[in-house]
TORKOL-484776 format. One line per field, with one value per residue (C-alpha): residue number from 1; residue in three letters; chain; x, y, z. Coordinates in nm, 3 decimals, always signed. Layout:
N
n (NUM;...)
res (ALA;...)
chain (A;...)
x (X;...)
y (Y;...)
z (Z;...)
This chain:
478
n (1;2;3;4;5;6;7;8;9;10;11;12;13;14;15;16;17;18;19;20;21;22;23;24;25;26;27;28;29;30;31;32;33;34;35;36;37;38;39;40;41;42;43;44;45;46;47;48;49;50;51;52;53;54;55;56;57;58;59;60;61;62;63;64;65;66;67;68;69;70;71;72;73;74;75;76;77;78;79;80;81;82;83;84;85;86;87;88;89;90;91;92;93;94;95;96;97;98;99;100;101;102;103;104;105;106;107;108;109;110;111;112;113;114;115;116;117;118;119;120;121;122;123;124;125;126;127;128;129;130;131;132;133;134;135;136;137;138;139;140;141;142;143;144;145;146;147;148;149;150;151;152;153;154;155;156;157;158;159;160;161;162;163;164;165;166;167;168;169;170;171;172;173;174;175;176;177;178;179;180;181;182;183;184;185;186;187;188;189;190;191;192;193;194;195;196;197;198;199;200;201;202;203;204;205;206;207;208;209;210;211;212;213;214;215;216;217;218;219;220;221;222;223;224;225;226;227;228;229;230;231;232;233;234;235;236;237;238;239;240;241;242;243;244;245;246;247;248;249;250;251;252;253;254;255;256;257;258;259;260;261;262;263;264;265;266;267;268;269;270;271;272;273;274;275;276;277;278;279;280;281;282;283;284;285;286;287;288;289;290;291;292;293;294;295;296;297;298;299;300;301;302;303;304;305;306;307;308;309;310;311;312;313;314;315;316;317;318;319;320;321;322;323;324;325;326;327;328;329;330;331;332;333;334;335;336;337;338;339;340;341;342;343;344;345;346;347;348;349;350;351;352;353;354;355;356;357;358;359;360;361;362;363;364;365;366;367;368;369;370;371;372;373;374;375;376;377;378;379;380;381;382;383;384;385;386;387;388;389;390;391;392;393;394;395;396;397;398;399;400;401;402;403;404;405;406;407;408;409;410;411;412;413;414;415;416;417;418;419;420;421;422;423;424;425;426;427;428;429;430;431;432;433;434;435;436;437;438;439;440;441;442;443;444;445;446;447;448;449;450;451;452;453;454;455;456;457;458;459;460;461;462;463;464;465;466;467;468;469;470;471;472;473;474;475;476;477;478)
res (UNK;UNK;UNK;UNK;UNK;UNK;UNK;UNK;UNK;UNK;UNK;UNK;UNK;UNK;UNK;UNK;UNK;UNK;UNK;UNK;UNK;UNK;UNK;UNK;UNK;UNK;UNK;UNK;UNK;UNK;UNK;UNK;UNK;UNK;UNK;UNK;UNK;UNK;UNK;UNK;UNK;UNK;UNK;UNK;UNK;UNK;UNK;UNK;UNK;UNK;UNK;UNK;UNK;UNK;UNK;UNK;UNK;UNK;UNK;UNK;UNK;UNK;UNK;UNK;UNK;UNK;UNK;UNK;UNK;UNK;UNK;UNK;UNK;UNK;UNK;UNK;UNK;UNK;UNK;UNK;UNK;UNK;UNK;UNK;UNK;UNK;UNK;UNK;UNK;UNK;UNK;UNK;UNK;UNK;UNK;UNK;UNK;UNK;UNK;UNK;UNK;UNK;UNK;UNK;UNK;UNK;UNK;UNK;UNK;UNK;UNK;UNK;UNK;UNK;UNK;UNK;UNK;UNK;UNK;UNK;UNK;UNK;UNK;UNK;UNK;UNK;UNK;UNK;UNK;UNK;UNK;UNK;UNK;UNK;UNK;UNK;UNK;UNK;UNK;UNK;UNK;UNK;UNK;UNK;UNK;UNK;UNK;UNK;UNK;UNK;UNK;UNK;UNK;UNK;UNK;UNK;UNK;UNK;UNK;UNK;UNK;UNK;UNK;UNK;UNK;UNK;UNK;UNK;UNK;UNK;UNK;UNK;UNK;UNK;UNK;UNK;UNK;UNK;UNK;UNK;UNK;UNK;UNK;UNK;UNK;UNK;UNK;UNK;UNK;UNK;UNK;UNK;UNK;UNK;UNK;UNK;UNK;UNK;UNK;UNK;UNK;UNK;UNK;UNK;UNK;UNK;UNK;UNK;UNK;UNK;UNK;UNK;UNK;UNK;UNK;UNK;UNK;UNK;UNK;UNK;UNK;UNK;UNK;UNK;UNK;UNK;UNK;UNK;UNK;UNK;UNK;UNK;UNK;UNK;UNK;UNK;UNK;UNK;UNK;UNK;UNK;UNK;UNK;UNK;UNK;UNK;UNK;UNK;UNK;UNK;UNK;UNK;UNK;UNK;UNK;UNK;UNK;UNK;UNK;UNK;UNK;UNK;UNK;UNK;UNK;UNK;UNK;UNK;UNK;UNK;UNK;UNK;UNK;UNK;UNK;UNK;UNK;UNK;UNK;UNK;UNK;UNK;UNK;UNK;UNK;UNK;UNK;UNK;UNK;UNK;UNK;UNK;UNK;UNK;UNK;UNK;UNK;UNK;UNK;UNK;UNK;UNK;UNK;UNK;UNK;UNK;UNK;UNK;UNK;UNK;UNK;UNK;UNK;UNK;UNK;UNK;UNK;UNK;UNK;UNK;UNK;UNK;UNK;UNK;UNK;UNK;UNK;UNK;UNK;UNK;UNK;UNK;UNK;UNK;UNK;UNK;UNK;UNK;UNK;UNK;UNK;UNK;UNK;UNK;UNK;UNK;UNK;UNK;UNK;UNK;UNK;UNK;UNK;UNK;UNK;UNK;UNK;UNK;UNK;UNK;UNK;UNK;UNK;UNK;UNK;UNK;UNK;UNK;UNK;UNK;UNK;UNK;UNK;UNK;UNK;UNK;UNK;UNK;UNK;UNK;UNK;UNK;UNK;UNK;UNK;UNK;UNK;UNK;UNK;UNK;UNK;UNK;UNK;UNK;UNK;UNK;UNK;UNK;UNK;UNK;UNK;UNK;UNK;UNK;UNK;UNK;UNK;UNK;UNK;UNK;UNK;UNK;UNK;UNK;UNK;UNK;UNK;UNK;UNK;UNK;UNK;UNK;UNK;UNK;UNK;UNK;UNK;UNK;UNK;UNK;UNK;UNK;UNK;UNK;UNK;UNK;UNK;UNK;UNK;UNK;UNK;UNK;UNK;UNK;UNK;UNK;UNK;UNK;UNK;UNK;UNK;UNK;UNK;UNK;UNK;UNK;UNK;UNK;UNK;UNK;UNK;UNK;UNK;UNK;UNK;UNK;UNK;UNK;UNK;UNK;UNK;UNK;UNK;UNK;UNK;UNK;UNK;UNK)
chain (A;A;A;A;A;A;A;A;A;A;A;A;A;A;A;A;A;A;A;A;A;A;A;A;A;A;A;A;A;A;A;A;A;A;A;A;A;A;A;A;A;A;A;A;A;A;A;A;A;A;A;A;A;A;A;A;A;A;A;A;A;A;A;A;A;A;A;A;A;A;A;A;A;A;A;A;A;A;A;A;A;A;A;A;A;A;A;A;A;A;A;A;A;A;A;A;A;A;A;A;A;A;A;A;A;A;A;A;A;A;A;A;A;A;A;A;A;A;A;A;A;A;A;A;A;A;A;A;A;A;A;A;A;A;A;A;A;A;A;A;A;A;A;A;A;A;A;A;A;A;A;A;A;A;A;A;A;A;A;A;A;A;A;A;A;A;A;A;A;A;A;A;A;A;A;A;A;A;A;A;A;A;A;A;A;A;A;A;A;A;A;A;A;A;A;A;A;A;A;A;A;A;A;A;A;A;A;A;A;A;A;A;A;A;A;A;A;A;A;A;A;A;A;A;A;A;A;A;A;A;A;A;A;A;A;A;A;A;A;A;A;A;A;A;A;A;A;A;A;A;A;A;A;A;A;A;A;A;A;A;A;A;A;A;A;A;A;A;A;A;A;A;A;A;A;A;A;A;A;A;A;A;A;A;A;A;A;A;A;A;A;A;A;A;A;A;A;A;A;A;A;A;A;A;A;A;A;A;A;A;A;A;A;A;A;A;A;A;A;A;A;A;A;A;A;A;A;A;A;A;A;A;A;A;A;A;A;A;A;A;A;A;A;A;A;A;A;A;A;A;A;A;A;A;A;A;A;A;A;A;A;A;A;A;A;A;A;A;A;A;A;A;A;A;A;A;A;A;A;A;A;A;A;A;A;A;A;A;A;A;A;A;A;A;A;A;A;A;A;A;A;A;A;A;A;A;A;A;A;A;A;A;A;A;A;A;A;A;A;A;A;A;A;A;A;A;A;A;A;A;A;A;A;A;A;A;A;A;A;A;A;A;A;A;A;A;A;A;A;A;A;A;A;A;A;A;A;A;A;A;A;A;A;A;A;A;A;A;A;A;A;A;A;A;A;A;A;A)
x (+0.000;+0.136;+0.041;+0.153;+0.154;+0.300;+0.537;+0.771;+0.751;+1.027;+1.071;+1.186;+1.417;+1.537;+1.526;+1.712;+1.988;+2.056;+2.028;+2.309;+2.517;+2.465;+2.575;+2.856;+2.997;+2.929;+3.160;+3.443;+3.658;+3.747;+4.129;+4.230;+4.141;+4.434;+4.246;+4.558;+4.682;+4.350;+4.421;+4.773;+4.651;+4.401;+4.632;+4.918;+5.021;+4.764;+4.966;+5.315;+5.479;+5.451;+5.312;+5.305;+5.120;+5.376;+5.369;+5.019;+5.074;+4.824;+5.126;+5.501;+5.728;+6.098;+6.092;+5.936;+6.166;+6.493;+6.316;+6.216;+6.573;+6.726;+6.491;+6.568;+6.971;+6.985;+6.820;+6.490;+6.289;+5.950;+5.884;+6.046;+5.862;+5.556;+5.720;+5.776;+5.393;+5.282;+5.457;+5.481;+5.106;+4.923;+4.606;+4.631;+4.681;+4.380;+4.206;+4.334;+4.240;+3.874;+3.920;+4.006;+3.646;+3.449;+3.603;+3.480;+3.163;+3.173;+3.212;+2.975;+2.728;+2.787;+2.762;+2.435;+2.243;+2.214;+1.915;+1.686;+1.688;+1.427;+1.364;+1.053;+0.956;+0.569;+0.402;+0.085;-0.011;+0.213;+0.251;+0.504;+0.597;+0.900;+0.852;+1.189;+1.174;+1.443;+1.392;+1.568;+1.490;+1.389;+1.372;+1.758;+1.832;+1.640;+1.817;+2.154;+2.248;+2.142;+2.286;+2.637;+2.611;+2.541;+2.816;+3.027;+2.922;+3.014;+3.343;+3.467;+3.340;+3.539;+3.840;+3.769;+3.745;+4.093;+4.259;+4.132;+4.269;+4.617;+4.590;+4.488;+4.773;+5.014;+4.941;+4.908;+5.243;+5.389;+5.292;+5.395;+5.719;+5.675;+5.605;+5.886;+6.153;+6.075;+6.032;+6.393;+6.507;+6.279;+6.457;+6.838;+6.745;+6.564;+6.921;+7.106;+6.864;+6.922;+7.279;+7.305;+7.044;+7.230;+7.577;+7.361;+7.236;+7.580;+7.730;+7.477;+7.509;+7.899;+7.813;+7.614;+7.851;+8.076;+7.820;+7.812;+7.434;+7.113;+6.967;+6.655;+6.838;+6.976;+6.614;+6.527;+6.831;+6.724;+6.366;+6.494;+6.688;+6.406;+6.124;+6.473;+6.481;+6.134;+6.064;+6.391;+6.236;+5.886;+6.116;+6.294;+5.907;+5.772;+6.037;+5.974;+5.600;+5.620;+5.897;+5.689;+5.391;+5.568;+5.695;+5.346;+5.200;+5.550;+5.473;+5.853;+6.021;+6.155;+6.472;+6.554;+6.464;+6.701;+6.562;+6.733;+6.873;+6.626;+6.294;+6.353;+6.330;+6.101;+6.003;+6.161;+5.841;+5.459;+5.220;+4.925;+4.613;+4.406;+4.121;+4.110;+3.685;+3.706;+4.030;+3.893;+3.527;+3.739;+4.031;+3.882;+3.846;+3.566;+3.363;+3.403;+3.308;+2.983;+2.848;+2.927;+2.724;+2.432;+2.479;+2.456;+2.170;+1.967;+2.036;+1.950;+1.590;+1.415;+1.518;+1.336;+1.004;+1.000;+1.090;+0.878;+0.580;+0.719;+0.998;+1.051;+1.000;+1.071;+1.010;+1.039;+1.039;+0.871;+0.851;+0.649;+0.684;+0.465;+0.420;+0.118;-0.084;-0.162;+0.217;+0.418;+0.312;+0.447;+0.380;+0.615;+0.596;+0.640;+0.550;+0.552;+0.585;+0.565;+0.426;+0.088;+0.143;-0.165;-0.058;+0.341;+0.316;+0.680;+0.586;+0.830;+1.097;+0.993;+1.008;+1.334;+1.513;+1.343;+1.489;+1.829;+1.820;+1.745;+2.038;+2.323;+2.189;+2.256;+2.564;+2.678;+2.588;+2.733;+3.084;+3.078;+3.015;+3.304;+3.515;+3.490;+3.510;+3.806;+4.008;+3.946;+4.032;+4.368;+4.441;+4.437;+4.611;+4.911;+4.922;+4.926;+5.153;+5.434;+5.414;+5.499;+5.753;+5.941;+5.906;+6.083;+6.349;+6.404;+6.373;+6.356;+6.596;+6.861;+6.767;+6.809;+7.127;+7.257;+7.142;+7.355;+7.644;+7.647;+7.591;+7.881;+8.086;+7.937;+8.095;+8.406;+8.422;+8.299;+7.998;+7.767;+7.713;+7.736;+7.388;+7.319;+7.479;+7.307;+7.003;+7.033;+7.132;+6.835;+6.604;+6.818;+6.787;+6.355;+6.331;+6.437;+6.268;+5.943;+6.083;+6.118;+5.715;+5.671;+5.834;+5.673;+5.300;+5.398;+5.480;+5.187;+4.954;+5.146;+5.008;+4.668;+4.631;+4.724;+4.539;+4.205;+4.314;+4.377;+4.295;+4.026;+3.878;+4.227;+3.986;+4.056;+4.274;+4.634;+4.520;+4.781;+4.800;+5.158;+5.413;+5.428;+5.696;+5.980;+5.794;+5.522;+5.598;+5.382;+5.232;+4.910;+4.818;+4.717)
y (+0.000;+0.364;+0.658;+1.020;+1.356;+1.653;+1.730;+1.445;+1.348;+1.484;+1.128;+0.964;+1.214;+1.107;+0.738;+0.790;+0.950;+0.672;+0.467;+0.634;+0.633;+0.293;+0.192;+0.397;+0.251;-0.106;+0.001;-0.017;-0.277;-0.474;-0.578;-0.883;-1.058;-1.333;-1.666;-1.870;-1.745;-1.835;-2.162;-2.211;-2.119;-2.408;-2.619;-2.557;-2.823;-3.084;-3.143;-3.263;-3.061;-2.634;-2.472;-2.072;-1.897;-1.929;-2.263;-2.253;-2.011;-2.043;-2.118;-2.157;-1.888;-1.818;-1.791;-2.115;-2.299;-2.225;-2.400;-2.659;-2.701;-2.708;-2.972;-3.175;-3.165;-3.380;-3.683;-3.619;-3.662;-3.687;-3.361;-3.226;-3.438;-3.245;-2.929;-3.017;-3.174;-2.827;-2.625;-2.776;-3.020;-2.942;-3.115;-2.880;-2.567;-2.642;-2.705;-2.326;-2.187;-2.270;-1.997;-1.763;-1.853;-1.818;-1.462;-1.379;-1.551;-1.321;-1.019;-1.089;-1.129;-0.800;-0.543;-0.407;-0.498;-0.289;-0.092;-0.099;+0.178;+0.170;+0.366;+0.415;+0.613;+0.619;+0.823;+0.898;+1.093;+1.473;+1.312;+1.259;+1.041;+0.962;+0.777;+0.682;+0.438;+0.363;+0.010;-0.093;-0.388;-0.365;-0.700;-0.764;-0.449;-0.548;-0.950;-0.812;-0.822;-1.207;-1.287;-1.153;-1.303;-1.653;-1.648;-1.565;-1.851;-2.033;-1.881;-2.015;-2.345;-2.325;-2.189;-2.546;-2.767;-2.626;-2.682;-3.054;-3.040;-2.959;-3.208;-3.489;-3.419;-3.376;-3.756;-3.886;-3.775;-3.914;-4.230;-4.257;-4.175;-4.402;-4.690;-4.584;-4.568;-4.975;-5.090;-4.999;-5.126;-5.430;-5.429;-5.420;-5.710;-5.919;-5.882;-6.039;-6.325;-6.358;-6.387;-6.629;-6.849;-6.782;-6.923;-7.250;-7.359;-7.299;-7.524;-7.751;-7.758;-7.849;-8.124;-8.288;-8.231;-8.468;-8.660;-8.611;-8.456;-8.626;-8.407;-8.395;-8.223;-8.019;-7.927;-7.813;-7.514;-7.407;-7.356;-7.157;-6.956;-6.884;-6.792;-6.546;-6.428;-6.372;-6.202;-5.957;-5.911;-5.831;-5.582;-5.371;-5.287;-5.250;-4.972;-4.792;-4.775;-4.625;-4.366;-4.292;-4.233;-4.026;-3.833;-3.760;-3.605;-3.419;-3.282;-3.359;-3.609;-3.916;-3.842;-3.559;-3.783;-3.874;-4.144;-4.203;-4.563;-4.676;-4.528;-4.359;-4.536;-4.607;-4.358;-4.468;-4.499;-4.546;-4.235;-4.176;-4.308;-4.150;-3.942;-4.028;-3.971;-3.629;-3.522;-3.587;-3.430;-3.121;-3.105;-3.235;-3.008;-3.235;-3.182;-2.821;-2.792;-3.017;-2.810;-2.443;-2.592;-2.711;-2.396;-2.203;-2.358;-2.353;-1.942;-1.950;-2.120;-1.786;-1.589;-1.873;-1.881;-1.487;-1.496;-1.767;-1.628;-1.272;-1.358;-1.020;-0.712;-0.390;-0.020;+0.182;+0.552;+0.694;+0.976;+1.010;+1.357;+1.416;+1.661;+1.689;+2.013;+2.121;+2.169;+1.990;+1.774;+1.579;+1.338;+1.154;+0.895;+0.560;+0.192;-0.085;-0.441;-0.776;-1.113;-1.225;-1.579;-1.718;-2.040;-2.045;-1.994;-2.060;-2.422;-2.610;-2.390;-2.376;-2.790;-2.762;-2.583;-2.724;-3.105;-2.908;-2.837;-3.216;-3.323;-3.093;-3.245;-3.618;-3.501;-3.395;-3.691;-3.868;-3.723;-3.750;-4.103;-4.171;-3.933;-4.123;-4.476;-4.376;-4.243;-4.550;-4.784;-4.570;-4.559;-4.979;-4.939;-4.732;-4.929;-5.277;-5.150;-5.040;-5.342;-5.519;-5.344;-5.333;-5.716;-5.714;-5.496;-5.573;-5.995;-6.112;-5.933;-5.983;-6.338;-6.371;-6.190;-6.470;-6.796;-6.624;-6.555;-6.868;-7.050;-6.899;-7.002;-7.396;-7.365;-7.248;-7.534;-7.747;-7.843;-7.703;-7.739;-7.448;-7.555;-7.436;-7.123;-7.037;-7.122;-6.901;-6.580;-6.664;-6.678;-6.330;-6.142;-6.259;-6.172;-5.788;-5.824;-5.864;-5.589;-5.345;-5.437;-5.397;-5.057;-4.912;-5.024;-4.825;-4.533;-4.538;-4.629;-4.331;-4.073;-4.204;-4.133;-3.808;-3.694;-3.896;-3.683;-3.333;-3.317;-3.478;-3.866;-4.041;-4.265;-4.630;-4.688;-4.895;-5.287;-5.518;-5.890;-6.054;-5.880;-6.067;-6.280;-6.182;-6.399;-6.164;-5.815;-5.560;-5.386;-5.231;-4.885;-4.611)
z (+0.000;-0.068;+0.103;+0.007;+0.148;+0.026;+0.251;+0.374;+0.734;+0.978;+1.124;+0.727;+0.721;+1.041;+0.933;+0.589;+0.796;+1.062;+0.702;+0.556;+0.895;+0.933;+0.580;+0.620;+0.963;+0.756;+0.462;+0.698;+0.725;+1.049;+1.095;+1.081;+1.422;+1.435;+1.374;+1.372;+1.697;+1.868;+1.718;+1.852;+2.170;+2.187;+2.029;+2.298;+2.528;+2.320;+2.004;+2.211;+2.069;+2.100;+1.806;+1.714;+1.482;+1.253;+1.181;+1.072;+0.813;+0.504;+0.286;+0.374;+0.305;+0.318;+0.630;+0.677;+0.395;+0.593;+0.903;+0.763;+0.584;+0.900;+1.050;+0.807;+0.800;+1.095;+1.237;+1.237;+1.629;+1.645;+1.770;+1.469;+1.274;+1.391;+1.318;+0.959;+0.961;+1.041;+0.868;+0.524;+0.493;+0.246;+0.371;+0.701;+0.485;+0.379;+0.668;+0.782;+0.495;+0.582;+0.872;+0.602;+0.472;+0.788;+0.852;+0.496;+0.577;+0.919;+0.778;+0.481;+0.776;+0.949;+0.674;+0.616;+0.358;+0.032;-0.049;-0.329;-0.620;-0.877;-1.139;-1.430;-1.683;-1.819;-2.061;-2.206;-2.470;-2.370;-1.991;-1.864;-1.510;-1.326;-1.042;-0.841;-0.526;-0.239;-0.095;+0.261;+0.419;+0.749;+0.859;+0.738;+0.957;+1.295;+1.317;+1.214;+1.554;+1.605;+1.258;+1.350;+1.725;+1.485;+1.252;+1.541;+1.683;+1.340;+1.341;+1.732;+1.614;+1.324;+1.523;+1.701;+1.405;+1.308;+1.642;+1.635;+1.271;+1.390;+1.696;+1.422;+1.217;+1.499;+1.619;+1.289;+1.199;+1.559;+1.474;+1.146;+1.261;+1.490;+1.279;+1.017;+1.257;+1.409;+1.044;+0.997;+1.307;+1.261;+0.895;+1.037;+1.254;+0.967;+0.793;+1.126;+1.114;+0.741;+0.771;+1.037;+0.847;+0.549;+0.704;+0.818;+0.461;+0.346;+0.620;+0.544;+0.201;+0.234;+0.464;+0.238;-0.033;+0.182;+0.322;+0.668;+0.597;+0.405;+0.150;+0.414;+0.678;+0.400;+0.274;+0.656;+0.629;+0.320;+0.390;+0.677;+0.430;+0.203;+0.489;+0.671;+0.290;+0.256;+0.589;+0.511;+0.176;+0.350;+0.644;+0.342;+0.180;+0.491;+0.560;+0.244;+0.279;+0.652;+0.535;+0.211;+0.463;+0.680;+0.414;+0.275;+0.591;+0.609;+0.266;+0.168;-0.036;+0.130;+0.039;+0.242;+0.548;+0.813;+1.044;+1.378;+1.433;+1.723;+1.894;+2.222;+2.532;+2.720;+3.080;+3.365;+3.529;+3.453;+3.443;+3.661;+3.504;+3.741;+3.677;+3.312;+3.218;+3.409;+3.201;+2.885;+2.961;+3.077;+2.819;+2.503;+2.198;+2.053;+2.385;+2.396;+2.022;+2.099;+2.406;+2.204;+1.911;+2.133;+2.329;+2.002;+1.896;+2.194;+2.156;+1.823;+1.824;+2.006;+1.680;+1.463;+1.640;+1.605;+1.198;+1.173;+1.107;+0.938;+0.701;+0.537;+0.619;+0.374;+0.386;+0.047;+0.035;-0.303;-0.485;-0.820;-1.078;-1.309;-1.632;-1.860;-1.999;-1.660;-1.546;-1.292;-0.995;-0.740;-0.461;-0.240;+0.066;+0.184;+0.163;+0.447;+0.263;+0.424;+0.339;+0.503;+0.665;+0.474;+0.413;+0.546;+0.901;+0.999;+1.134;+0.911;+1.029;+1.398;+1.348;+1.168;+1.466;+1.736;+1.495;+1.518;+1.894;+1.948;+1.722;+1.883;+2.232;+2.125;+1.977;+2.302;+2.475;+2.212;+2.265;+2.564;+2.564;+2.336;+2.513;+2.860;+2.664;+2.448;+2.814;+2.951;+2.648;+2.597;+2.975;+2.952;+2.638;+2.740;+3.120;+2.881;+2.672;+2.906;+3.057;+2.784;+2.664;+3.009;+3.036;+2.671;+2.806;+3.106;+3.100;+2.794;+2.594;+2.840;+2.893;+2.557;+2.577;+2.845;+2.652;+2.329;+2.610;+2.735;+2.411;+2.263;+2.558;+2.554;+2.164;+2.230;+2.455;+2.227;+2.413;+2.163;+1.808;+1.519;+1.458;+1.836;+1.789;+1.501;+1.578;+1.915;+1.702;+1.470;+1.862;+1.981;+1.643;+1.653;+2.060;+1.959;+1.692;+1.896;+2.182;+1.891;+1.816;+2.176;+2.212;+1.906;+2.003;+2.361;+2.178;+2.018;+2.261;+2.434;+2.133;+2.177;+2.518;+2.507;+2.156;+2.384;+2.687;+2.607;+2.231;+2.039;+1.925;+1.818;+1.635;+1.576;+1.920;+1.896;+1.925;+1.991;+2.107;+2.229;+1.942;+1.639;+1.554;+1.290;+1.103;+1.047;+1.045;+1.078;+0.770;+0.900;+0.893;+1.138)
């Protein structure tokens, strides 16, 4: 509907200059508000490493080329695997990047929305009518507040995401470092046993030749030579593929990598598992992220019942000239549009959100459910796992250690065999074989534990039985 008077109304000009004010203030431009140092302060003291803002740079720079040259000139540690990990994966620049979209999105949010210019032209016969309108909509204008206080909202959660982003990566890349460094030691070791096995099917073979041996007992030394063969053969391409998958989360090729000749050792003594649920409701990044978003939603649903039933809202000022025979007129004033809720009365939307509130409060329950389950499965873990890798180290290996002593004392006496001394370095070489398993299934039992603790879901947990044999190295993925 259009009213018009001829003289326009003190209060529009009052309205159309708060208009102008307002689009003015949202023509600025807000600074940049640091995203990625928000992130590296969740991240800090959760990734195991310490991370700046820095290192999570959208893309690397010189700056961030000579670091990573100089990580990689020596040995490389986990910790500056993790370094590497964040400065130089692509995957993760992604991930960041997606910040640099929800600040766009953020600001897109809180600038005001344009208004409306229209313009016509009519005539008839000698008359002649201009009619020019100025639309603003209202309704944009009165929820801007509740839209910005939303995307917000949007943005912390995606602040969140990122952090658990960085955590993800930072444990993945432990434990592929992890895993490359034991299949190398596991490799060396594969080559001992290989050798010794190797020396036994030639003795045997010469026996034979002067027949002190049957081509039976013969057959027995080379079988063992083929399956020591087989399982160094198996070692060596299990070594590649963990350094190739390290070097793909490092972002580098896997020549430029250094690996260290053994994992580190084990902690002198166990950690507390105490408290573990309570930690992980508290610390957890997924948790936090799941009570902001039901939070946030919960906040949100009063704005939907209200905008339910009026979803638009626009007020055009008009002003309409006119010329025929008679001379010039004018007339001016305002309209009031909004849709009548005949038939959509915002109860599909209303159901909607109320659907949404539901959802983000079974997600919540739902992380926190895995949150408690995954402390306590990791707790077991890492307590399982330490004590398997001390008994390696501390009674069989040097058991082991004795019996090849003592062996190689019975032989120089001539109380053994060379077939008992070779079989015993074939038993050593397999027993750290399996402590090297051990060690490497603590380390990463350790990693899950603290991503499950302080960080987010690790996901699939380390499983692990007795270590595996030399027979049967390991070739699954994490």
């Amino acid at each position: 509907m259009i009213s018009t008077s001829p003289s326009r109304p003190r209060w529009a000009t009052a309205c159309w200059g708060s208009a102008l004010v307002l689009a003015l203030a949202g023509c600025a431009t807000a600074p940049p508000d640091g995203q990625r140092l928000a992130v590296s302060t969740l991240v800090q003291g959760r990734a195991g490493t310490p991370v700046d803002a820095a290192a999570l740079a959208p893309s690397p720079d010189e700056a961030a080329e000579r670091r990573l040259a100089t990580l990689l000139a020596q040995p490389l540690s986990a910790a500056s695997a993790v370094q590497i990990a964040l400065l130089n994966n692509p995957g993760l620049q992604a991930s960041l990047a997606q910040l640099d979209i929800s600040e766009a999105d953020r600001t897109q949010v809180g600038t005001l929305p344009n208004p409306h210019f229209a313009f016509s032209r009519l005539t008839e016969g000698d008359a002649l009518s201009l009619e020019r309108t100025l639309r603003l909509d209202v309704l944009g204008l009165l929820t801007l507040p509740w839209r910005i206080e939303w995307q917000n909202h949007q943005h912390a959660l995606a602040q969140l995401q990122a952090a658990q982003d960085v955590i993800r990566l930072a444990a993945d890349t432990r434990k592929a470092w992890t895993h490359a460094v034991a299949a190398q030691q596991m490799a060396d070791y594969a080559a001992v046993a290989r050798t010794a096995t190797e020396a036994a099917a030639e003795l045997a073979h010469r026996m034979t030749q002067v027949g002190n041996w049957s081509r039976y007992q013969q057959a027995k030394e080379q079988v063992q030579l083929a399956e020591a063969s087989a399982q160094l053969t198996r070692a060596r391409q299990t070594a590649v593929s963990r350094k190739e998958q390290l070097a793909r989360l490092l972002g580098v090729d896997s020549a430029r990598l250094q690996l260290p000749a053994q994992l580190p050792e084990l902690p002198p003594q166990a950690r507390s598992l105490d408290d573990l649920e309570a930690s992980a409701l508290r610390e957890r990044l997924d948790v936090r992220a799941a009570v902001d978003a039901h939070r946030y939603t919960a906040d949100s649903l009063g704005l939907t019942r209200v905008t339910g039933y009026i979803s638009g809202l626009d007020l055009s000022l008009k002003r309409n000239t006119a010329w025929d025979a008679a001379g010039r007129s004018s007339a001016h004033g305002w309209e009031l549009e909004l849709p009548l809720p005949l038939f959509d009365w915002g109860s599909a939307r209303n159901a909607r959100a109320q659907a949404q509130y539901q959802q983000a409060t079974a997600q919540v329950r739902d992380v926190a459910l895995r949150a408690r389950s995954e402390a306590r499965e990791a707790g077991q873990g890492w307590q399982a796992a330490y004590t398997l890798a001390r008994q390696y180290r501390d009674d069989i290996v040097p058991l082991r250690k004795l019996l090849s002593d003592e062996t190689l004392l019975r032989y120089n006496g001539m109380l053994l065999s060379v077939w008992d001394l070779l079989a015993d370095t074939r038993a050593q070489a397999q027993a750290v074989s399996s402590a090297i398993e051990a060690q490497r299934d603590f380390w990463l039992a350790d990693t899950d534990l603290q991503t499950a603790l302080t960080g987010t879901s690790p996901g699939a947990l380390t499983s692990f039985n007795a270590a595996s044999s030399a027979a049967a190295p390991d070739t699954a993925g994490h």
